[in-house]
C-alpha positions in Angstrom: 64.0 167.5 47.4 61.1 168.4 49.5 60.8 168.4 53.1 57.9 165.8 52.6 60.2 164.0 49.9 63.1 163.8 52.8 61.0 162.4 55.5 61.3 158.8 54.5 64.5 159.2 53.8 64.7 160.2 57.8 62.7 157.7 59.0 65.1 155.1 57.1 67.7 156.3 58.6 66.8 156.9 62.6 65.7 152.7 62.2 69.0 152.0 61.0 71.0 153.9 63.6 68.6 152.6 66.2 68.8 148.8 64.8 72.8 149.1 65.0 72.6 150.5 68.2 70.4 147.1 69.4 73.0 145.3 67.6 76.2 146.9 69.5 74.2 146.2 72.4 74.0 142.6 72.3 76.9 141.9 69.9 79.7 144.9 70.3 78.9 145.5 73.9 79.9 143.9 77.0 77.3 141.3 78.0 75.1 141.8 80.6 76.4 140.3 84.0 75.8 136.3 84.2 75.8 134.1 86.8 79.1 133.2 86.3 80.5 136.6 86.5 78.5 137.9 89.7 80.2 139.3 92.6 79.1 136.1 94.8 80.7 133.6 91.7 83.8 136.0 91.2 84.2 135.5 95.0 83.5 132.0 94.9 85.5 131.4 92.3 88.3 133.0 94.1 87.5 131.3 97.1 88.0 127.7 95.3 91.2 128.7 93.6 92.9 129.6 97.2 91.9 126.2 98.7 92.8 123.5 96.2 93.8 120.6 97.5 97.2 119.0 97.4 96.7 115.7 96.0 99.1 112.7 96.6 98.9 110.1 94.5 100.3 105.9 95.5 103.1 105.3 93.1 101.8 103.7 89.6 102.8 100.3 89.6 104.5 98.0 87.1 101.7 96.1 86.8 98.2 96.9 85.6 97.0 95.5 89.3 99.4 96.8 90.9 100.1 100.5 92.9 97.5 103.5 91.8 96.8 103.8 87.9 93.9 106.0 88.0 93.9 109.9 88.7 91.3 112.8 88.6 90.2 112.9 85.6 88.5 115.3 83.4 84.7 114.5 82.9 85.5 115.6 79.0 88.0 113.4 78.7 84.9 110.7 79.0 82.2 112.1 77.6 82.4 112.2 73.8 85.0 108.9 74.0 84.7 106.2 71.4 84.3 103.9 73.9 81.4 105.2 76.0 78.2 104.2 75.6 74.5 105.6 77.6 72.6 103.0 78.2 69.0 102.0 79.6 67.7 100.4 82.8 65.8 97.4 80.9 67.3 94.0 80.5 69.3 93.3 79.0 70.6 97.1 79.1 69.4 99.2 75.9 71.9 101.0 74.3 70.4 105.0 74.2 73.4 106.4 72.6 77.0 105.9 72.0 79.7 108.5 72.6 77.3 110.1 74.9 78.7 114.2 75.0 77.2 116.5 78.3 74.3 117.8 76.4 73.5 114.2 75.8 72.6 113.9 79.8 71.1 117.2 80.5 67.8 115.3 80.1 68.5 113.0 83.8 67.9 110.0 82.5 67.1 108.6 85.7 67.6 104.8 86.1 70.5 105.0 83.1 74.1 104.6 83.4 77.0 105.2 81.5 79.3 101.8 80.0 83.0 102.3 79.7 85.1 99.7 77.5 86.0 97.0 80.1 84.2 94.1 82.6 84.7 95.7 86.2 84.5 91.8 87.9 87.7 91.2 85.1 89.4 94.4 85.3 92.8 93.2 83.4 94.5 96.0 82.2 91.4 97.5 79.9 90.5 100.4 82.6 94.4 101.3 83.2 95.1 101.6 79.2 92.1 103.6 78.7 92.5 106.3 81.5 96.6 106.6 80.7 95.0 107.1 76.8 92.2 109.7 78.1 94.4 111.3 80.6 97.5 112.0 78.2 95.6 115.1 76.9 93.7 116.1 79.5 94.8 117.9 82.9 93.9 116.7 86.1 90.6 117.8 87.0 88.4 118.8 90.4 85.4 120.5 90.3 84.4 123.0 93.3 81.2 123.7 94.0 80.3 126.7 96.9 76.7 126.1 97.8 75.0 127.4 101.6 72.8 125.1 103.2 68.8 126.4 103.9 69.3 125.0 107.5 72.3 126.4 108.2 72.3 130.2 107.1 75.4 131.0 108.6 77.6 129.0 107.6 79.0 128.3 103.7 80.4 124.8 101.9 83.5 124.5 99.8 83.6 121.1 98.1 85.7 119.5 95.4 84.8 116.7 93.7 87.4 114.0 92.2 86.1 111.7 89.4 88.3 108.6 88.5 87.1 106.2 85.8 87.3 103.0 88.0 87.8 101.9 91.8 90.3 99.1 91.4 89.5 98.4 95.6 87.9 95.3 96.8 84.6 96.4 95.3 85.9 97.1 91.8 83.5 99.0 90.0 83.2 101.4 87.2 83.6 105.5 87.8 84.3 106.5 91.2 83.2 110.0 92.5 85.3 111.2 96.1 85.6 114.5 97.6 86.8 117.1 99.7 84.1 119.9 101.6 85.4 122.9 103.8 82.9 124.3 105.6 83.5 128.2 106.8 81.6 130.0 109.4 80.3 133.3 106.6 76.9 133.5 104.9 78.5 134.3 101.0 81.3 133.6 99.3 83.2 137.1 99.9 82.8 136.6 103.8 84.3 133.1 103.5 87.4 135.1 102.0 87.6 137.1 104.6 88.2 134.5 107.4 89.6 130.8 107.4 88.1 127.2 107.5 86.1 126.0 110.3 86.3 122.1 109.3 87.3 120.0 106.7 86.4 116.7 105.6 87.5 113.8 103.5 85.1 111.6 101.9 85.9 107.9 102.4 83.9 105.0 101.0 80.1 105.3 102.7 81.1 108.3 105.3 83.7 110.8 106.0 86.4 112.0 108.0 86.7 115.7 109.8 89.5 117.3 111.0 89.6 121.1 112.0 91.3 123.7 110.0 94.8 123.1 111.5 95.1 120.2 113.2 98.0 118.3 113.8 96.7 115.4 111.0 95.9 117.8 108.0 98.7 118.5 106.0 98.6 122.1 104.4 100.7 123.6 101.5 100.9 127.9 101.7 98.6 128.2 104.5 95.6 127.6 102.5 96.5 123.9 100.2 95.0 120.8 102.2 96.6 117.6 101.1 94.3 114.6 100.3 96.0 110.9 100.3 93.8 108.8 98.1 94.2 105.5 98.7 95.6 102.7 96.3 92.8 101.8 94.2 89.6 102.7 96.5 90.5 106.5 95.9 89.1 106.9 100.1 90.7 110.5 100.5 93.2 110.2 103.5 95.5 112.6 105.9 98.3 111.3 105.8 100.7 108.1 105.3 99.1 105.2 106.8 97.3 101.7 106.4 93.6 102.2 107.2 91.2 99.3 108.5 88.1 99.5 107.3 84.7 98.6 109.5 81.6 99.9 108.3 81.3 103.6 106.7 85.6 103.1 106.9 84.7 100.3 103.8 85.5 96.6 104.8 89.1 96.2 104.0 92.6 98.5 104.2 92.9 101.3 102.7 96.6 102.1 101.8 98.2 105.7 101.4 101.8 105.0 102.6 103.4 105.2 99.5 102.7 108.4 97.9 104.9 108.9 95.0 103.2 111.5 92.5 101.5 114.8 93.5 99.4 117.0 91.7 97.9 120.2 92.0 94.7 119.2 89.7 93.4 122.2 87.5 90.2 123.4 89.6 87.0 123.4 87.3 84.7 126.1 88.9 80.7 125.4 89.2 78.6 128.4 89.3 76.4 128.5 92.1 73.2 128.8 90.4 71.5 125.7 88.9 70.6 127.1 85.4 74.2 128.8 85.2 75.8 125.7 86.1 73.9 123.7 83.7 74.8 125.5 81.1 78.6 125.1 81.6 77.5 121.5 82.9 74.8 119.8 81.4 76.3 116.3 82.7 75.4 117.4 86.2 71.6 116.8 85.3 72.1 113.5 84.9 70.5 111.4 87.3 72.1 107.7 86.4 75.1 106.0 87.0 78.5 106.8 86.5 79.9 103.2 85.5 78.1 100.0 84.5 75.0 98.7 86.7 76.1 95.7 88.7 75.2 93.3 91.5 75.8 95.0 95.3 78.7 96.9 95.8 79.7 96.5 92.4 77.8 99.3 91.0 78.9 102.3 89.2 78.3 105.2 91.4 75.9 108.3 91.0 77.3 111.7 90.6 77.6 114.6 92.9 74.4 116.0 91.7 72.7 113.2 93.7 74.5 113.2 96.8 72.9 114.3 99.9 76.0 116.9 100.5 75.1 119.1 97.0 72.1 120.3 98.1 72.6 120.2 102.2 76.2 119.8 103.0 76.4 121.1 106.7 73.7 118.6 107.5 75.1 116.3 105.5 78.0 116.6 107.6 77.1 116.8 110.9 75.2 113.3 110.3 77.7 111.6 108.5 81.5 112.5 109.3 83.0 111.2 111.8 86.2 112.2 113.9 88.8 109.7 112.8 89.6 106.2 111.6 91.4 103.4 112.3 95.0 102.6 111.7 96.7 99.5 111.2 99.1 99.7 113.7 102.8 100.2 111.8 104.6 98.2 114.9 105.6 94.9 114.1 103.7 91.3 115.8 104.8 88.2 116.7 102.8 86.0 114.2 100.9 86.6 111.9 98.9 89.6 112.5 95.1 89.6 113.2 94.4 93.7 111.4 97.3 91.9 108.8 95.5 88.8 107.7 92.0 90.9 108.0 93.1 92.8 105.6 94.3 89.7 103.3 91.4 88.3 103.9 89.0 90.6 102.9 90.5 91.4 99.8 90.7 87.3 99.2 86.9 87.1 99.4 86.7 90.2 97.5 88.3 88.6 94.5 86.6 85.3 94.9 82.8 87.0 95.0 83.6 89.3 92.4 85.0 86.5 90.1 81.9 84.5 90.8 79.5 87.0 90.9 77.9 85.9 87.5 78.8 82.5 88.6 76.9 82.1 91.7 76.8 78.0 91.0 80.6 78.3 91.1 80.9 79.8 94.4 78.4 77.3 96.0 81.0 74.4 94.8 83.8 76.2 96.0 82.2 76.6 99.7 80.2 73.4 99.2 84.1 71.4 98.8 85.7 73.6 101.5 83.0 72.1 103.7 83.5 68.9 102.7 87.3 68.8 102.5 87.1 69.9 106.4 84.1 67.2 107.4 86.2 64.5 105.5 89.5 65.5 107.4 88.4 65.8 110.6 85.8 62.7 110.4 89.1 60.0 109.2 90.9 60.8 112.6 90.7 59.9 115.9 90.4 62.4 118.6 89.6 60.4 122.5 92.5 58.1 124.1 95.0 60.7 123.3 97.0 60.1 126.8 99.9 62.0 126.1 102.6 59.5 127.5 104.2 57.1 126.5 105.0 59.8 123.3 106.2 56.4 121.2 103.2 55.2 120.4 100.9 54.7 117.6 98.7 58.0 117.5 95.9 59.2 114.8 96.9 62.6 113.5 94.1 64.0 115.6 95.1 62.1 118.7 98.4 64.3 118.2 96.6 67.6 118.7 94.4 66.4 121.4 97.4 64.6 122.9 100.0 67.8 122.6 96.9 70.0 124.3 96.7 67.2 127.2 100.5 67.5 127.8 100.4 71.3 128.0 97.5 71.2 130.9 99.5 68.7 132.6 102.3 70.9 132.3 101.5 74.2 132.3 105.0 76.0 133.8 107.5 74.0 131.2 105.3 74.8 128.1 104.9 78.6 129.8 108.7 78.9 129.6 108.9 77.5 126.0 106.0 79.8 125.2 108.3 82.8 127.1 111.4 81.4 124.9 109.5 81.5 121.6 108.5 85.7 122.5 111.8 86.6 123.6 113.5 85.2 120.5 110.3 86.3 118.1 111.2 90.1 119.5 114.3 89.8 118.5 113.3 89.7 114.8 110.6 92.3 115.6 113.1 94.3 116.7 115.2 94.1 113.6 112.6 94.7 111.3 111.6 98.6 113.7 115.3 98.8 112.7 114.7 98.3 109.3 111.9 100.8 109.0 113.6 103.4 111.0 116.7 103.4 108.8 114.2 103.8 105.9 112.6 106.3 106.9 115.5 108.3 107.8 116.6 110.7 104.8 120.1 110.6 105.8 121.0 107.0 105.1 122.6 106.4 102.0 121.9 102.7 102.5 117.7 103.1 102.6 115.7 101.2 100.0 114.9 104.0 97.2 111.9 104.0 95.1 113.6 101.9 92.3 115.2 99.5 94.3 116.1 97.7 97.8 119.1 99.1 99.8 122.1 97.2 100.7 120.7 97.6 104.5 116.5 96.8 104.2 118.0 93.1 102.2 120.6 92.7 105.1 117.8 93.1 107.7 115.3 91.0 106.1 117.7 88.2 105.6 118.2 88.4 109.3 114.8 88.3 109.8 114.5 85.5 108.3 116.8 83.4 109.8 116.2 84.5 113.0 112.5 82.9 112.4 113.7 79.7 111.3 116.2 79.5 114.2 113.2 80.2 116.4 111.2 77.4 114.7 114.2 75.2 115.1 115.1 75.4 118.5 111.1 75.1 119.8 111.0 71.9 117.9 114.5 70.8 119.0 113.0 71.7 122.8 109.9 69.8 122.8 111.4 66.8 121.4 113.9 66.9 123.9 111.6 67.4 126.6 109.2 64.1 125.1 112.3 62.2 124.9 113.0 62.9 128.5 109.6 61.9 129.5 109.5 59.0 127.9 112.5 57.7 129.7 111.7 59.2 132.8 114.4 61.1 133.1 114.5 64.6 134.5 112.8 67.3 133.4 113.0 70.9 133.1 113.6 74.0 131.1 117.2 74.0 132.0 118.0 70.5 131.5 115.9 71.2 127.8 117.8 74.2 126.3 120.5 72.4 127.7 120.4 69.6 125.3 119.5 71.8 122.7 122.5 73.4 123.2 124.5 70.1 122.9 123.2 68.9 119.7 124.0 73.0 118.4 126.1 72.0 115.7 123.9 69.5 113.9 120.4 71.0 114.4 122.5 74.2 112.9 123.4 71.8 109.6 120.6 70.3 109.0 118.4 73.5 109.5 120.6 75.2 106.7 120.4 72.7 104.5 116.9 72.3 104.7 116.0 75.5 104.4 118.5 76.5 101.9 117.2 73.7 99.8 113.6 74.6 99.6 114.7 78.3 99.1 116.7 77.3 95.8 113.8 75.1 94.8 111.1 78.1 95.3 112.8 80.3 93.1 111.9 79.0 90.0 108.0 78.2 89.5 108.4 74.9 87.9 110.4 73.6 91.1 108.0 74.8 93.6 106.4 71.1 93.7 109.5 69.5 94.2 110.2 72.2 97.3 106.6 71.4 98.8 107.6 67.5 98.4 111.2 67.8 100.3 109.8 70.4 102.8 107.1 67.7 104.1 109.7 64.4 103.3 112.4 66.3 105.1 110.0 67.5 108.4 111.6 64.9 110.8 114.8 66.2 110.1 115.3 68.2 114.0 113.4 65.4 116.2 115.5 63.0 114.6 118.5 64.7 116.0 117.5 64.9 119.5 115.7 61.5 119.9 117.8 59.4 118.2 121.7 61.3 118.9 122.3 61.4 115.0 124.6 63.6 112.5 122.9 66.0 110.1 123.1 63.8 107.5 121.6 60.1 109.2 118.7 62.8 110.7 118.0 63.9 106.8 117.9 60.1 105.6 116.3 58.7 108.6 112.9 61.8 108.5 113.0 60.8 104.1 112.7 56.8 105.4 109.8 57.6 107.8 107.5 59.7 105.3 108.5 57.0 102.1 105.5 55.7 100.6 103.2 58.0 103.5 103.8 61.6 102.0 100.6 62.2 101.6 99.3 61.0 104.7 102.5 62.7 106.5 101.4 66.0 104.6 97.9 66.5 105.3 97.9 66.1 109.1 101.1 68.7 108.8 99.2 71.1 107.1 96.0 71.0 109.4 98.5 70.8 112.5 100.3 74.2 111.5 97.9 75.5 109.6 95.6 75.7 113.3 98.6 76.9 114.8 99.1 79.7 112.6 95.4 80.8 111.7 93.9 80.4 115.6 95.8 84.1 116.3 94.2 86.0 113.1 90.8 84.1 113.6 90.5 85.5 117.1 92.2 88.7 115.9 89.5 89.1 113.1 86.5 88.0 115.1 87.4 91.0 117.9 87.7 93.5 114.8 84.3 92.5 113.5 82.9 92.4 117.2 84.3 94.8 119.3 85.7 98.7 119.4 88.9 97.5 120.9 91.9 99.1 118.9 94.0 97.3 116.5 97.0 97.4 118.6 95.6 95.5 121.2 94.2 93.1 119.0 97.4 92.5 117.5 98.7 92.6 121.1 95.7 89.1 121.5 97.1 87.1 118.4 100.6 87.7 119.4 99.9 86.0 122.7 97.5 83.6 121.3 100.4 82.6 118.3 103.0 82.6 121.2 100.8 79.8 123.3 100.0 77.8 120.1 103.8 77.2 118.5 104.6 74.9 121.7 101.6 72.9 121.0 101.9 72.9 117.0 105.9 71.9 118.0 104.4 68.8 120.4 102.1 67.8 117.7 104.6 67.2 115.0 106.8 65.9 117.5 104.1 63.2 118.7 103.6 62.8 114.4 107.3 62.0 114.2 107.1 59.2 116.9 104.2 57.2 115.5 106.3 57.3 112.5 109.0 55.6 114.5 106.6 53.1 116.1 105.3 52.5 112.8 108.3 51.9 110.5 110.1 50.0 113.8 106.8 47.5 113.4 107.1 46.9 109.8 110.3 47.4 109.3 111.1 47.9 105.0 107.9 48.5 104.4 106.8 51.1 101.7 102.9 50.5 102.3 102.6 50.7 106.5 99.1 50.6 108.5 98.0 54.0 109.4 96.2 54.6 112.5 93.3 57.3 110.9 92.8 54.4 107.9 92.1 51.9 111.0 90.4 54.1 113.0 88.1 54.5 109.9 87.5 51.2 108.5 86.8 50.1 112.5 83.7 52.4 112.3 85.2 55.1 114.9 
């Protein structure tokens, strides 16, 4: 062959070699650096790994409602699901797409959210099944994102990000995005691995809480591991073991961390730090919509990190929005019913009730509309004026006995003062017991301590105490101020001496009757279907104790005599009970809630306020069912046999008022 003949044959062959050589470049070779693999995301990368958090987990509870069901869960585990629909912001909601996968979102959608199987204003047990069916083959999941901030050049942020599939809090809502930022003094990644943390903070409903790198309230695992407390349901990251009031950015309500039962090191998901890089491994964080079903107010699903202030500027983000701590219930007992305690009752009561009649609106209108009305009606069929408070045998509306009870404690300030004393001293006693109770369960070398699985011999001695140490208080300040009526109406002498004096003589049957009673209505409550019939001896047996101590009588003629007085008026003996102890026990929390809502004053002294303010009211709840009990008397001594008697509020009524 010719030299000419061969030069094709050359040419062939150089664009082969220099067409495989292309191909080993792109195919056999090592790819050219990404994103992903530069020195400032190997660093990062690095820098997330060190600092994953510790999380703590509430123990799951037996129940669907009940204790924390929900964890960090993977945003895979989600998206591709079955059961997860994209949908539009028109009305009703357009379905876009079902079994939306991260490419599906990369688009924004803006406006859209994502609907996962289950109502969030009925929760049941759909969102619990579904997570412990996603979660059983997918790891525990946080997502760290290192990001600078323009205004802040110096200075670097570490966040993770927690996604949970619902917020079972007061504001139940679908999908639920919390997290976790450390900020650190360096201007890249490899800096920030050369020195330590500069502040930390916990995201927590609207705001967040700081704390320096090593202060006394964040926990830290091998130097370098914060631990987070989520709270039950809400998911409100947390430092430690505590229940937390909410006013606010805190989130209206309590957030509870104090029994942490489960803790997991989550598997960290790393975010490149570019956008384009981190789209590409991410395409879900483009999406500009809603993480859970659109809803009324704060029943919305949330948006995603992507859209949160922090993403883009996280140091200013912080310095406007975290704050230096929050408020905790106070873990002391109160005498009474706590004002932070009922607050916290309460505002998961309304919670419920607006979120179950949300889509009901006309619903919750009658409800407040007959709560109204029920009050109006009850406090318009008394009588309130010519409540002297002597003689205490007379013929008395049911509001004549409040007014009358308060008339007798400004008349006698010092005696009530002493029964008001008597009722603290004896109320600390059980508060006492129960700091017992918590200290032996907190300490790890009791063998008698309540375990996780059950109640120890110890916590069900103490409460039992407890509780008849309360009853025994309730007893005596009845048996006191009867006493002390009695003697006024005779106009005999009168002090606090002579008073726990006769209590003291009539010891063994106010002790017999008190068990009996009591015992009797706590067989009765056990069993649902008897719960009626416990509510009907409680209010027919009330009379029991003054009937001892006016009218010298055993155990048993004090039983019979109270069931004679309310036969054929249980009703009308019923409701004026309720309102009478019902004020009584709510005018503590109302005054306790109202400074929360009002004021900066801490919890404790709050509590400290409704402790007094429950203290000063038992006397005058005792005097009022006292003063009830003797226009029962008058009553039933005026017609005697008599199953169908006059009542004073029916007169008082059909007399015009």
């Amino acid at each position: 062959m010719t030299a000419r003949g061969t030069r094709p044959l050359r040419f062939a062959c150089a664009g082969v070699l220099f067409a495989g050589l292309v191909i080993g470049l792109f195919i056999g070779a090592p790819r050219p650096a990404a994103a992903a693999d530069s020195p400032d995301d190997v660093a990062a990368q690095t820098l997330a790994d060190r600092y994953a958090p510790v999380v703590r987990l509430q123990k799951l509870g037996t129940r669907c409602d009940d204790g924390e069901q929900f964890q960090p869960t993977d945003v895979n585990a989600v998206l591709g699901d079955q059961q997860v629909a994209l949908r539009g912001p028109w009305r009703p909601p357009d379905l876009v797409k079902t079994q939306p996968e991260g490419t599906d979102l990369v688009r924004g959608y803006p406006g859209h959210f994502l609907d996962f199987p289950g109502d969030p204003l009925r929760p049941g047990c759909d969102y619990a099944e579904w997570s412990a069916r996603i979660n059983s083959t997918h790891p525990a999941t946080v997502y760290a994102h290192v990001t600078g901030d323009p205004a802040y050049p110096g200075k670097l942020s570490l966040e993770y990000w927690f996604f949970y599939i619902f917020n079972d809090y007061n504001n139940t809502h679908e999908g639920d995005w919390e997290s976790v930022q450390l900020i650190f003094d360096a201007a890249t990644p490899e800096a920030a691995l050369a020195t330590k943390p500069t502040a930390i903070g916990f995201s927590q409903h609207g705001g967040a809480e700081r704390a320096r790198w090593g202060d006394s309230k964040l926990e830290i695992v091998d130097e370098t591991h914060p631990v987070v407390y989520p709270a039950a349901g809400s998911h409100a990251n947390k430092y430690g073991q505590r229940l937390y009031l909410g006013r606010g950015s805190e989130g209206l309500g309590c957030d509870d961390t104090t029994r942490p039962a489960t803790e997991l090191r989550p598997t960290v998901a790393y975010v490149p730090m570019a956008r384009a890089d981190y789209l590409t491994e991410y395409p879900w964080l483009a999406f500009e919509g809603r993480w859970g079903e659109r809803q009324r107010s704060f029943f919305d699903g949330p948006t995603g990190p992507n859209q949160k202030a922090s993403w883009v500027r996280p140091i200013q983000d912080a310095e406007a929005t975290w704050r230096d701590d929050s408020t905790i219930v106070p873990a002391g007992k109160v005498l009474g019913p706590s004002g932070t305690g009922v607050f916290c009752t309460a505002v998961g009561t309304g919670s419920n009730l607006l979120r179950e009649t949300l889509d009901r609106i006309w619903l919750l209108v009658l409800i407040l509309a007959a709560l109204v009305a029920l009050i109006w009606f009850a406090a318009s069929r008394t009588r309130w004026s010519d409540a002297a408070p002597l003689p205490a045998r007379r013929r008395r509306a049911w509001g004549q006995t409040v007014a009358s009870a308060l008339q007798l404690f400004r008349r006698r300030p010092g005696l009530f003062g002493s029964f008001a004393a008597a009722f603290v001293v004896l109320g600390l006693t059980t508060l006492l017991l129960a700091d017992l109770q918590a200290a032996r369960r907190d300490s790890p070398t009791d063998l008698g301590a309540p375990t996780e699985n059950a109640t120890g011999f110890w916590a069900s001695l103490v409460a039992l105490a407890i509780t008849i140490l309360t009853a025994a208080t309730y007893v005596a300040l009845l048996a006191a101020v009867t006493s002390t009526l009695d003697r006024l109406d005779r106009d005999a002498p009168v002090s606090a001496a002579l008073t726990w004096r006769d209590v003291k003589a009539h010891a063994r049957p106010l002790t017999t009757v008190s068990v009996r009673y009591f015992v009797v209505i706590a067989v009765l409550t056990l069993i649902v279907a008897t719960i009626p019939l416990a509510i009907y001896y409680a209010v027919s047996r009330a009379f029991a104790i003054p009937a001892v101590m006016a009218e010298r009588v055993s155990a048993s003629a004090a039983l019979k005599r109270s069931r004679l007085l309310v036969k054929g008026r249980w009703w009308r003996t019923a409701g004026p009970l309720a309102i009478i102890v019902g004020l009584g026990l709510s005018i503590g929390p109302i005054a306790g809630i109202i400074l929360l809502l009002a004021t900066d004053l801490q919890p404790r002294l709050i509590n400290v306020v409704s402790s007094l303010l429950f203290a000063v009211a038992m006397p005058l709840v005792a005097a009022a069912v006292v003063y009830l009990y003797f226009d029962r008397t008058v009553t039933h001594a005026d017609s005697p046999g008599s199953g169908d008697l006059p009542d004073p509020d029916r007169t008082y009524s059909r007399q015009g008022r």
